[in-house]
N, C-alpha and C positions, 0 to 999 in steps of 0.2 A: 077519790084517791089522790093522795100526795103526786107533785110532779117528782119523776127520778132524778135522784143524785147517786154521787157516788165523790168521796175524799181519799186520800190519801194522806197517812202521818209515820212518819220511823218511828218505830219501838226498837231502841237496843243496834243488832245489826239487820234487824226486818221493816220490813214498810207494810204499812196491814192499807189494805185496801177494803173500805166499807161502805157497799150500795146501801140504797135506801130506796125501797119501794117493788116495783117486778120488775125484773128479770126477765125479758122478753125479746121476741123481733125487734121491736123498737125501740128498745138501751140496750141491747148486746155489744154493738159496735161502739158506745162511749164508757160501758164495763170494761171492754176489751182495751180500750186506747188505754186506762190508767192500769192494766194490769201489767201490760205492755211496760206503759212508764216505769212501773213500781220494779219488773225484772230488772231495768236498767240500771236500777240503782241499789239492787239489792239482790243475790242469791238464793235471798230467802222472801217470800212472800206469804202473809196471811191473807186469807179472805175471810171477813167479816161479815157474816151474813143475819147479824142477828136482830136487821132492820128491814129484810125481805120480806116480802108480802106473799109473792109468787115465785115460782123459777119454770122458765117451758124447757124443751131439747135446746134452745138456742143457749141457753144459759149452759144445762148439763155442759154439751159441747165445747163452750168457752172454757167448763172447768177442767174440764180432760185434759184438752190442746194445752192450758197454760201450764196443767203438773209435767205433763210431757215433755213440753221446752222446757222448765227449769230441771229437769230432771239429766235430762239430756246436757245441758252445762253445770250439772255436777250440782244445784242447789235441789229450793223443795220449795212446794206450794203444800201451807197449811189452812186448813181450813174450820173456821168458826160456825157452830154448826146454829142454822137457823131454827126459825120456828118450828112446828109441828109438819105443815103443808108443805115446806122446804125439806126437810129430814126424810118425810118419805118419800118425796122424789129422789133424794139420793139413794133411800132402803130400796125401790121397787127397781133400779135400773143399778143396783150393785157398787155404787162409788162406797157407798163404806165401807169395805173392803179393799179396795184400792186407794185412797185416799188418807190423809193423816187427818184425822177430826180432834178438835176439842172446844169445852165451854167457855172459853174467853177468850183475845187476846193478849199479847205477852205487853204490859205496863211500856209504858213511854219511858 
C-alpha cells in the first residue's frame, strides 16, 4: 500500500482537501491538521475522497466534527464521494444523509 498523503488546493472560494490512501488511527491526526488548515482559510471545505482506499470510525469521526464546526461558523463541509468501500461506510453508519455528497470537485 501507498504511504498517506493528503494536499490541499482553493477551488473558487473552497479549498478541497484530498487524502490519498486510508484513513485510519494513524493519518487521522495529519487528515485532521489540513482540514483544520483548509477551515481557516475557507468557509467552505470539500473533502476529496476519491483516492481513499479505506476509511475506519476514526475517519467517520474526523468527518462529522469537521461538518459540525464549519457548520456551526455559518460555512459547509462538502464532500467527494469515494470509492465503493468508502461509500458504504458512509451508507451503513448514515452520513449520507447528513452530509452534502457529490461526484467531483468544484474546478480550480
Amino acid at each position: 500500500m501507498d504511504a498517506f498523503s493528503v494536499t490541499r488546493r482553493r477551488a473558487g472560494d473552497a479549498v478541497v482537501v484530498s487524502p490519498r490512501g486510508e484513513i485510519d488511527l494513524a493519518t487521522v491526526d495529519e487528515l485532521g491538521a489540513a482540514l483544520a488548515q483548509a477551515a481557516q482559510e475557507s468557509g467552505h471545505v470539500v473533502l476529496d475522497l476519491r483516492a481513499v482506499a479505506f476509511m475506519d470510525s476514526a475517519g467517520v469521526r474526523l468527518v462529522l466534527t469537521t461538518s459540525r464546526a464549519l457548520d456551526e461558523r455559518g460555512g459547509a463541509l462538502t464532500v467527494v464521494q469515494g470509492p465503493h468501500e468508502v461509500r458504504r461506510v458512509f451508507e451503513l453508519v448514515g452520513l449520507t444523509e447528513r452530509l452534502t455528497i457529490v461526484d467531483a470537485p468544484p474546478d480550480a
